[in-house]
C-alpha positions as CSV (number, residue, x, y, z in Angstrom):
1,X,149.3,-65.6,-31.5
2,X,147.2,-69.0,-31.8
3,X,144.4,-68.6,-33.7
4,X,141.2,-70.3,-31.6
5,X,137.7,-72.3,-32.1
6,X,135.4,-70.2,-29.4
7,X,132.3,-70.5,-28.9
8,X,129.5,-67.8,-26.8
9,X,126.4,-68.8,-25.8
10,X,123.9,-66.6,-24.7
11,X,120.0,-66.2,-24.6
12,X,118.1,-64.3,-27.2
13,X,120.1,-62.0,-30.1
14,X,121.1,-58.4,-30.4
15,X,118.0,-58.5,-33.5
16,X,114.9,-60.2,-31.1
17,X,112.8,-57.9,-28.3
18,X,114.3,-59.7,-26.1
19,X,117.7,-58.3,-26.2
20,X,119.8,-56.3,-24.0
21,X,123.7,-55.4,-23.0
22,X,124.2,-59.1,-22.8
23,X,123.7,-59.6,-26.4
24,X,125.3,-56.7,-27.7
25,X,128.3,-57.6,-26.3
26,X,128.5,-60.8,-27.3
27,X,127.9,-59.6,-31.0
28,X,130.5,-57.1,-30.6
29,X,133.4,-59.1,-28.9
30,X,132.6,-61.5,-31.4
31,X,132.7,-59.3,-34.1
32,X,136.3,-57.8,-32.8
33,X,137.5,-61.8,-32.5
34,X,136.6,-62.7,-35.5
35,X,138.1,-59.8,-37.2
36,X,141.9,-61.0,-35.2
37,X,141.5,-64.2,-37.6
38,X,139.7,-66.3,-34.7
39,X,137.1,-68.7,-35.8
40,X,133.9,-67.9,-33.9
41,X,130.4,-69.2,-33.7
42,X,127.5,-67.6,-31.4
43,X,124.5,-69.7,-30.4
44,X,121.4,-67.8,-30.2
45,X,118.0,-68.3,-29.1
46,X,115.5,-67.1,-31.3
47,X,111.7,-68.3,-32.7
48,X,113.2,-71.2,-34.5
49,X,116.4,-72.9,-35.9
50,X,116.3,-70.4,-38.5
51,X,117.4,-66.2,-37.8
52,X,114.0,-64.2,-38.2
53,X,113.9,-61.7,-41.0
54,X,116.1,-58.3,-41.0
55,X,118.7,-60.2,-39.3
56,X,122.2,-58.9,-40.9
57,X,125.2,-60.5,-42.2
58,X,127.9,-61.0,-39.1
59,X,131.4,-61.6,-39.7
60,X,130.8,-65.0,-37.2
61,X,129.1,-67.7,-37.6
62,X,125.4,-67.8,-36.1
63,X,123.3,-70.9,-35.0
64,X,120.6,-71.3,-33.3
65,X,118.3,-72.9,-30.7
66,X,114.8,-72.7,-29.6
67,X,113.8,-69.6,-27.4
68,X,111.4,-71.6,-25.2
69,X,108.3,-69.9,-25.2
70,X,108.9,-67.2,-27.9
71,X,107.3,-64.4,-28.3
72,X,105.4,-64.6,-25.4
73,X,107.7,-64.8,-22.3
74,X,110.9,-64.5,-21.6
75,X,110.1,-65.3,-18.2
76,X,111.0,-69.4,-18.6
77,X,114.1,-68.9,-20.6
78,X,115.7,-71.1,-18.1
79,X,114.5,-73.8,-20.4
80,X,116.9,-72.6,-23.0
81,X,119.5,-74.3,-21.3
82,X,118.5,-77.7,-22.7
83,X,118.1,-76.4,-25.9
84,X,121.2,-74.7,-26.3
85,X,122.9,-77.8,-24.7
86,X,121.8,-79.7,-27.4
87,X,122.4,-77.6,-30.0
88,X,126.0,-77.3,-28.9
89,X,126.2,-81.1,-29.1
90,X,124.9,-81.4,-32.9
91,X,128.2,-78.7,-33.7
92,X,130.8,-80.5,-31.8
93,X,131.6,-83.0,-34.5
94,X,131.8,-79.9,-37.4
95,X,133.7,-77.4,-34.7
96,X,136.2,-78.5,-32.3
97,X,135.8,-75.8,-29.9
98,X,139.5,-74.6,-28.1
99,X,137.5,-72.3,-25.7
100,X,133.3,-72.2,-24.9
101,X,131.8,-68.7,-23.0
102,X,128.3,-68.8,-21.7
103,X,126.6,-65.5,-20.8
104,X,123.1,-66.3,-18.7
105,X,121.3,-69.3,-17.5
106,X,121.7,-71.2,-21.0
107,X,124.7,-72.4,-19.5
108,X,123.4,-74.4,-16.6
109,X,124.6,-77.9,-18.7
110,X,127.6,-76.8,-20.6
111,X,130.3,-77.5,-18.2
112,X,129.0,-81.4,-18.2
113,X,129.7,-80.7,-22.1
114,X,133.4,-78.6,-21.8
115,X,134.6,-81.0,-19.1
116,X,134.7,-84.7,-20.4
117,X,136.0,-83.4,-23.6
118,X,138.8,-80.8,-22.2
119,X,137.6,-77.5,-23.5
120,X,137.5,-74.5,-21.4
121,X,134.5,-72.9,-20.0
122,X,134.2,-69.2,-19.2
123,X,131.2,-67.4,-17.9
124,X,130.5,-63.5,-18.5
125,X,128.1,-61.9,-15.9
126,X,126.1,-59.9,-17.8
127,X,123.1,-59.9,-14.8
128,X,122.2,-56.3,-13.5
129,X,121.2,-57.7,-10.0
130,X,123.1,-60.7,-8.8
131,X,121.3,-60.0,-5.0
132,X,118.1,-61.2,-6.5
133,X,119.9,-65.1,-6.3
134,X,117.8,-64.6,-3.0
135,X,114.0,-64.5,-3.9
136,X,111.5,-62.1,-1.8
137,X,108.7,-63.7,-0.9
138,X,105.5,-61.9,-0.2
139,X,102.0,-62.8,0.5
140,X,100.6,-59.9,-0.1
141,X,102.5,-59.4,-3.3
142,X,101.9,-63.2,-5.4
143,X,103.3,-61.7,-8.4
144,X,106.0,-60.3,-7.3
145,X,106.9,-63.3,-5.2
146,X,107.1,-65.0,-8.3
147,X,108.9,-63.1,-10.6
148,X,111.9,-63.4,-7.7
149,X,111.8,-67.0,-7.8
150,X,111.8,-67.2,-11.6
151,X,115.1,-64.7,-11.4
152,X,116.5,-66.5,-8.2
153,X,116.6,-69.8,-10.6
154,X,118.1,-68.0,-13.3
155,X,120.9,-66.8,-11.2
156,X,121.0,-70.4,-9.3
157,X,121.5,-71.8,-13.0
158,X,124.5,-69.0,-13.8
159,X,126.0,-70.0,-10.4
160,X,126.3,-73.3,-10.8
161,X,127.6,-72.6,-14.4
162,X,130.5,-69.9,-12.8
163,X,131.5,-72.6,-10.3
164,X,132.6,-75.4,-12.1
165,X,133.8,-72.8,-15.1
166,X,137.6,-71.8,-15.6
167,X,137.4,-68.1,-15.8
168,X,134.7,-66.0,-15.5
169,X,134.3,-62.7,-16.6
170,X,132.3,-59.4,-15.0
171,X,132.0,-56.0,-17.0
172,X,132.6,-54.1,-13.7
173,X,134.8,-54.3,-10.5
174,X,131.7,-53.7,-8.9
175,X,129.7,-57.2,-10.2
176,X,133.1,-58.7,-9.5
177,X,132.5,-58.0,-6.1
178,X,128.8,-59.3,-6.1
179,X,130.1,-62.4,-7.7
180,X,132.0,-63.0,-5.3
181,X,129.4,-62.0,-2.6
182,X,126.5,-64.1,-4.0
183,X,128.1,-66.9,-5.7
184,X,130.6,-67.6,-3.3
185,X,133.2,-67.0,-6.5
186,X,136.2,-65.6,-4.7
187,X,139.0,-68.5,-5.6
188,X,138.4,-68.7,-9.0
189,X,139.8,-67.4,-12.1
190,X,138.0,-63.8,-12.5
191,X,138.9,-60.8,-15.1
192,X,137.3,-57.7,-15.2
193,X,136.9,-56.7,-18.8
194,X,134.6,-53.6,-19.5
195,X,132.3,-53.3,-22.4
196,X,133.2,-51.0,-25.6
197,X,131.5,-48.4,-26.7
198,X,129.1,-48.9,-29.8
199,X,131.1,-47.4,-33.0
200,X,128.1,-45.7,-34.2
201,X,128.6,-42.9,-31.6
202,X,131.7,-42.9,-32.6
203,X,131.0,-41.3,-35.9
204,X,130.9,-37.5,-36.5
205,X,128.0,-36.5,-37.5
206,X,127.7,-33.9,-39.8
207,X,125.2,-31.8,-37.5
208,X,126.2,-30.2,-34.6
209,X,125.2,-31.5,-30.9
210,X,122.4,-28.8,-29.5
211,X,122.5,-29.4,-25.8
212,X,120.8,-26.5,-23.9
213,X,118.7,-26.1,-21.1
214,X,115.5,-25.8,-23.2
215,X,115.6,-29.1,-25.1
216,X,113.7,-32.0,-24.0
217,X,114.7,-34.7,-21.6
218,X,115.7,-38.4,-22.8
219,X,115.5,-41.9,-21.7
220,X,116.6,-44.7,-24.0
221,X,116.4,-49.1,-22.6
222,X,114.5,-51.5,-22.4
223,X,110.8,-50.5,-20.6
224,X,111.2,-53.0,-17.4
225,X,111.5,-51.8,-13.9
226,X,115.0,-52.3,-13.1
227,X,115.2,-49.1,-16.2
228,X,113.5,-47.0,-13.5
229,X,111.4,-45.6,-16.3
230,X,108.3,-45.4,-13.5
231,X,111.0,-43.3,-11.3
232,X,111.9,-41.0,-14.3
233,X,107.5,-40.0,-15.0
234,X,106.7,-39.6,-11.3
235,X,110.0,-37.4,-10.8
236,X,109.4,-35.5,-14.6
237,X,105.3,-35.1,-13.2
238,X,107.0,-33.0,-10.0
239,X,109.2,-31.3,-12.6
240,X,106.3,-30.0,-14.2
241,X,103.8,-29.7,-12.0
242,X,106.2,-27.2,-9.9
243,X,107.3,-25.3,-12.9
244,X,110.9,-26.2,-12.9
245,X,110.6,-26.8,-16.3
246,X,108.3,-25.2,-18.7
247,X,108.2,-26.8,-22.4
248,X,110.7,-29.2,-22.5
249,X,108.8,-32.9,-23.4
250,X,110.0,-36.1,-22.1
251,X,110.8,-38.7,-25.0
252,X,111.4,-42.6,-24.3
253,X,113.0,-44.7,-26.2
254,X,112.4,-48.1,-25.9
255,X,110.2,-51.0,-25.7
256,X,110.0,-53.9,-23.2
257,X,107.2,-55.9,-20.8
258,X,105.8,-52.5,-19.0
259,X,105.5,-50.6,-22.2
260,X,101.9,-50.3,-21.4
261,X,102.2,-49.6,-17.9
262,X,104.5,-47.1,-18.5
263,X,101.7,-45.6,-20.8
264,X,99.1,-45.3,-18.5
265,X,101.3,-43.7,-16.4
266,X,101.3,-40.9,-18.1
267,X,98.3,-41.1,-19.4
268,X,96.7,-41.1,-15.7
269,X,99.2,-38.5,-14.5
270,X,98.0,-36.0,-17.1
271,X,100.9,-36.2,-18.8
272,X,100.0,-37.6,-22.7
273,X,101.1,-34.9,-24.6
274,X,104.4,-33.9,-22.7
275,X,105.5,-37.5,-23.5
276,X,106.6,-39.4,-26.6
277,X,107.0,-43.1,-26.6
278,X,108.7,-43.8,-29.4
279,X,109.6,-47.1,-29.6
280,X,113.0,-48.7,-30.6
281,X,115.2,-46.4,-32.7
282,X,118.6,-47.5,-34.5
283,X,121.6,-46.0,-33.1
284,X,121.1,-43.5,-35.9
285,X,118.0,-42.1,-34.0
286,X,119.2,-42.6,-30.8
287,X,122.2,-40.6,-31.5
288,X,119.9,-37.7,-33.1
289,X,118.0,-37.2,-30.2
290,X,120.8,-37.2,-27.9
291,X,122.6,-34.7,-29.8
292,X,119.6,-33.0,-29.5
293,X,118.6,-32.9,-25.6
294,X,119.2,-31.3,-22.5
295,X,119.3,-34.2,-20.3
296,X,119.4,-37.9,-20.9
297,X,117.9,-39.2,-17.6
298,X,118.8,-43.2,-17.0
299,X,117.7,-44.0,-13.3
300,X,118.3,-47.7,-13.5
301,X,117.7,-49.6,-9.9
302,X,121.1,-51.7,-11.0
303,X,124.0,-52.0,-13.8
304,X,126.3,-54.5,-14.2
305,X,127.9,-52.0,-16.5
306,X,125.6,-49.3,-17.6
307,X,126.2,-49.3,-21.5
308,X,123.6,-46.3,-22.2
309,X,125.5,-44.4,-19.5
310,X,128.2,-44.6,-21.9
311,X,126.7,-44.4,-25.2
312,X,124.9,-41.1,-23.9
313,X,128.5,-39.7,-22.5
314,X,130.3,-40.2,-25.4
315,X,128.0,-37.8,-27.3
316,X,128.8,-34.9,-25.0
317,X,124.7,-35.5,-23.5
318,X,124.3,-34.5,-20.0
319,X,123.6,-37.0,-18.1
320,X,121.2,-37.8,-14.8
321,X,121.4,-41.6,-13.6
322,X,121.9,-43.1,-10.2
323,X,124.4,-44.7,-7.6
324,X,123.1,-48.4,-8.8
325,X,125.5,-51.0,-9.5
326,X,128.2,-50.1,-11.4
327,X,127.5,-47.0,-12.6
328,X,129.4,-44.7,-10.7
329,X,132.5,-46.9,-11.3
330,X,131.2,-46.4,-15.2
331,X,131.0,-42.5,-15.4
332,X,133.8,-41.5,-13.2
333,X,131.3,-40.9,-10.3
334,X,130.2,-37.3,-10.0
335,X,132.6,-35.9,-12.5
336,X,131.2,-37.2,-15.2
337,X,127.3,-37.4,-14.0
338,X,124.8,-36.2,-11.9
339,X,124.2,-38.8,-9.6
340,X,120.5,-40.0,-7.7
341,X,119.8,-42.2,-4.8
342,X,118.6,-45.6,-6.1
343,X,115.2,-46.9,-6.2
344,X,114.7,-42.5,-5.0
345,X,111.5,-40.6,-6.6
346,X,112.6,-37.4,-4.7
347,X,116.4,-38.0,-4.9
348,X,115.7,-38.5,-9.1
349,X,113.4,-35.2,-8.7
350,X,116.3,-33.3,-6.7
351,X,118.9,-34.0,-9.0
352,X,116.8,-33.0,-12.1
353,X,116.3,-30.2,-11.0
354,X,120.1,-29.7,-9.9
355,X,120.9,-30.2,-13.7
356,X,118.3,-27.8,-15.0
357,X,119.2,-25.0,-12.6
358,X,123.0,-25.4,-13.0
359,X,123.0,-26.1,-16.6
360,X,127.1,-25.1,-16.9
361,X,127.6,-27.6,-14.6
362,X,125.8,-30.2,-16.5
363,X,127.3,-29.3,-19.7
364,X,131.3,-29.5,-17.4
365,X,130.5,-33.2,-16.5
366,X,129.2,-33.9,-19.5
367,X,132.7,-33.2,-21.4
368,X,134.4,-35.0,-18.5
369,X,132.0,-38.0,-18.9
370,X,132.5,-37.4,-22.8
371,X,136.4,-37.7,-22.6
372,X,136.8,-40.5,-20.0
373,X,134.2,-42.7,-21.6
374,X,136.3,-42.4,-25.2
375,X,139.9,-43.3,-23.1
376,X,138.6,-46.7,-21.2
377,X,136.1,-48.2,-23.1
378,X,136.8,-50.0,-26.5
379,X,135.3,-53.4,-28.2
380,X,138.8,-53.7,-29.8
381,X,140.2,-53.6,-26.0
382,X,137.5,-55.7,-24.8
383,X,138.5,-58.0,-27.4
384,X,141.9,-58.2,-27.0
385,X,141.4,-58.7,-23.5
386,X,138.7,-61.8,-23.3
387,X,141.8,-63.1,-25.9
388,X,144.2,-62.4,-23.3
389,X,142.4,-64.0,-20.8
390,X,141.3,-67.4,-22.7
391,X,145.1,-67.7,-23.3
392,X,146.2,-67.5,-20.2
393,X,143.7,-70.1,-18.9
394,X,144.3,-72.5,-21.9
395,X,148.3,-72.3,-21.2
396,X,148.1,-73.2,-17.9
397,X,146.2,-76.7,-18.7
């Protein structure tokens, strides 16, 4: 098989606080290329042109361009686009790229780089949300209003990129579908390659998985809204408050933009000692607690895949999330999950305390989720695949 130059762009790293499932799969299908004898290179945006500190060795090769506005805000990042258009500029002398795949709004100016020079251009949807291309626009809620115009121009800037690229890519059939919905996508080149499951839940671990009704319940992501951690505290406050469960704490793991609000949440709800924020954890410590919970409780508003979905299934965790996105397409729906209402206080609420009360139950779709999670989702397969695919685009030119 021909062994090719790629190149993935995407906005921040798997290493900055910026990061999310966007990131880590680009690390990981990289990784998995690279290891088939492919030669790839990643640009990042990070602080600098240099990789912070802590940063490991990858079996790629890494560059990098300015994150605009670092470490404030990642609410510009649309700016990245020039920067990572030029940084892509100053390689193409060292590194004849055969294929180039952008991943967010970085890519807004790479197809007037791929095209005059003949190199294929692929675009991965990684976005949760790909309804929010049309901004809400509120007077009474100035904020808000603006935060959906910053992400409508970041979608804008991924639709322009997806229609003028080759291929694109979606990690669900369901953001397939919203591609083609919102971006108007639906006579071009599109593969629907799912995401693999980290390797580090892969691993035995010496100490056995404890899940019973009395252990605590477990959120793990990035503190933002589209998490639905405010869902999970309001519906866990009702959980408690009613006596539906009795010791059982509520640990989050995780840091984002609301980490504070989040906080005071609980702090004003009464609810300070019940709840541990614990910050970000390796997958070490994320695995630990899983193993060690009752529930792990994800109630995101939208997926475009749902990777913690996964990474808590293939532990065996039972699982609470919600019918957003692509979720239900990710855990088999109800057979391998309890499911909520989106954006749903009392639905979240109802469903909890489903899971609590019919604990066998839990612990039944939680080995179906457990086995169907470990049989379709692979970074080797992903891998393969996104090689597959760039193949198959490159042959017909």
């Amino acid at each position: 098989m021909k062994k090719m130059k790629i190149c993935f762009t995407t906005n921040s790293s798997p290493w900055t606080k910026f990061h999310g499932g966007g990131q880590i799969f680009v690390h990981n299908v990289a990784e998995k290329l690279s290891s088939k004898g492919h030669q790839v290179t990643v640009i990042y945006t990070g602080p600098g042109v240099k990789p912070s500190s802590g940063i490991p060795a990858c079996g790629y090769r890494v560059e990098w361009a300015m994150f605009i506005g670092y470490p404030w805000t990642a609410k510009f990042r649309q700016l990245n686009s020039i920067t990572v258009y030029n940084k892509l500029k100053s390689l193409k002398k060292k590194s004849g790229f055969d294929v180039v795949n952008s991943v967010g709004s970085e890519s807004l100016f790479i197809p007037g780089f791929c095209r005059p020079r003949k190199i294929p251009f692929f675009v991965s949807i990684e976005h949760p949300a790909l309804y929010s291309i049309r901004p809400v626009c509120k007077v009474s809620s100035p904020v808000r209003s603006l935060l959906s115009i910053l992400r409508a121009r970041e979608l804008a800037a991924i639709k322009y990129a997806c229609r003028r690229a080759d291929g694109i890519i979606t990690p669900s059939d369901f953001t397939k579908a919203e591609a083609v919905k919102y971006f108007g996508v639906g006579g071009r080149e599109i593969s629907v390659i799912y995401h693999g499951l980290n390797e580090d839940m892969l691993v035995d671990s010496p100490e056995p998985c404890n899940h019973n009704v009395s252990g605590p319940l477990l959120f793990f992501g990035r503190l933002e809204p589209q998490k639905g951690v405010d869902l999970l505290i309001n519906a866990y406050y009702r959980l408690v408050k009613e006596e539906i469960i009795s010791g059982q704490k509520l640990i989050i793991i995780g840091d984002g933009p609301y980490a504070d609000v989040y906080r005071k949440m609980t702090q004003d709800l009464g609810l300070k000692e019940r709840v541990t924020f614990s910050g970000w954890l390796p997958s070490a410590g994320i695995k630990k607690h899983l193993q060690g919970s009752s529930l792990c409780v994800l109630p995101s508003r939208s997926e475009s895949f749902g990777l913690t979905m996964v990474e808590a299934l293939s532990l065996g965790t039972p699982l609470v999330t919600t019918q957003g996105g692509s979720i239900p397409e990710v855990v088999d729906n109800e057979n391998g999950a309890w499911l909520a209402r989106m954006d749903d206080t009392e639905s979240l609420f109802e469903v909890i305390r489903m899971a609590v009360e019919n604990y066998e139950e839990s612990l039944k779709r939680a080995g179906h989720g457990q086995k169907h999670v470990k049989e379709h989702f692979s970074w080797h397969k992903a891998a393969r695949e996104y090689e597959q695919f760039y193949l198959e685009i490159i042959n017909r030119a």
